[in-house]
N, C-alpha and C positions, 0 to 999 in steps of 0.2 A: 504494500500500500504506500512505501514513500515513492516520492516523489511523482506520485500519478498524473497529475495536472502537465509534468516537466515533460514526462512520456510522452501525451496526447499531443504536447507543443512539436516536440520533435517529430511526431511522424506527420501531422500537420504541415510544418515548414518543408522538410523535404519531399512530400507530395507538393508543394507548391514548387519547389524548385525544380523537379521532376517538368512539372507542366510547363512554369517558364522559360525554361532550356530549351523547350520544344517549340518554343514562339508562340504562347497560345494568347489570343487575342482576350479571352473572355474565362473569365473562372469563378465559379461561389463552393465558398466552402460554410460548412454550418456542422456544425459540433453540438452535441445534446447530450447532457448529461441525464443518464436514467439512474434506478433504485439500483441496478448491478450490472450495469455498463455504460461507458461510453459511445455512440455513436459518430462517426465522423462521414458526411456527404459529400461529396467531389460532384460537380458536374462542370466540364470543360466545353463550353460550346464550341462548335464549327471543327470540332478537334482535328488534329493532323494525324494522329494515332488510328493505326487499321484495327480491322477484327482481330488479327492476328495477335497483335501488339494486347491489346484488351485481353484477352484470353495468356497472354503471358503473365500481363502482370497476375492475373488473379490469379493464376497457377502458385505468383512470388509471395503472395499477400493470405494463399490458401491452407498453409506449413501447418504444422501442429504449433501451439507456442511452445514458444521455452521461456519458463520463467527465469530459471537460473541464467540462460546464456543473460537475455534481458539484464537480470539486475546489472552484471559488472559490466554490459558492452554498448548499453542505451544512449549513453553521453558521447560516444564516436559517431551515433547517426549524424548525417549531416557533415562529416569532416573529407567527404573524399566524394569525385564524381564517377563510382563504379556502382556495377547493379549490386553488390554487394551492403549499400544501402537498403536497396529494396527485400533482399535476403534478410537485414535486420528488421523491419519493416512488419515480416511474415514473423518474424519470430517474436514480434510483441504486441500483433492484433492475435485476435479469437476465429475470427471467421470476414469476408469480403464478397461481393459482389462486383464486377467490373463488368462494364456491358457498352457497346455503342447502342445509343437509342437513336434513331435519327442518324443526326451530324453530332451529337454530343456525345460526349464518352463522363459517363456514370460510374461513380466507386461511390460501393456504401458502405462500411469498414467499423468493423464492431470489436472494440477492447472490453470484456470483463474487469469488473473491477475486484 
């Protein structure tokens, strides 16, 4: 339970860095704290990101968690531009969603707390 909020900030931010890298013109993000999770929404309008891409990440984002890796390695999220973020990423949600709807690419991304 510490530093939970720090968590959510971190995989927040590199989801967004993630999108901005990519050039994306248009992004909302929305975070909702529940009784016993976090939820975090992505939707990227007009995305650049194919089916393909979508269906990876969820694959990255789809891991079992690891609490233990989590505790000691959560504060390197964000320090390097490899998918090995995104590998961290999966290791500190619960479960995701990633889908093009449309032209927009949709992550719905669920931490237990």
């Amino acid at each position: 339970m510490r530093h939970e909020i720090k968590k959510v900030s971190k995989i927040v931010d590199e989801l967004m860095t993630l999108l901005l890298r990519e050039d994306t013109d248009e992004v909302d993000f929305k975070v909702k704290k529940e009784q016993d999770h976090y939820k975090i929404v992505v939707t990227d309008y007009n995305t650049k990101f194919t089916q393909a891409e979508a269906k990876e990440f969820e694959e990255y984002f789809n891991v079992q968690r690891q609490h233990e890796y989590e505790e000691y390695f959560w504060q390197l999220v964000g320090e390097s531009d490899c998918d090995v973020e995104l590998t961290m990423i999966g290791a500190m949600v619960d479960e995701a969603i990633v889908e093009l709807r449309g032209n927009d690419l949709y992550m719905e991304i669920i931490r237990k707390i």
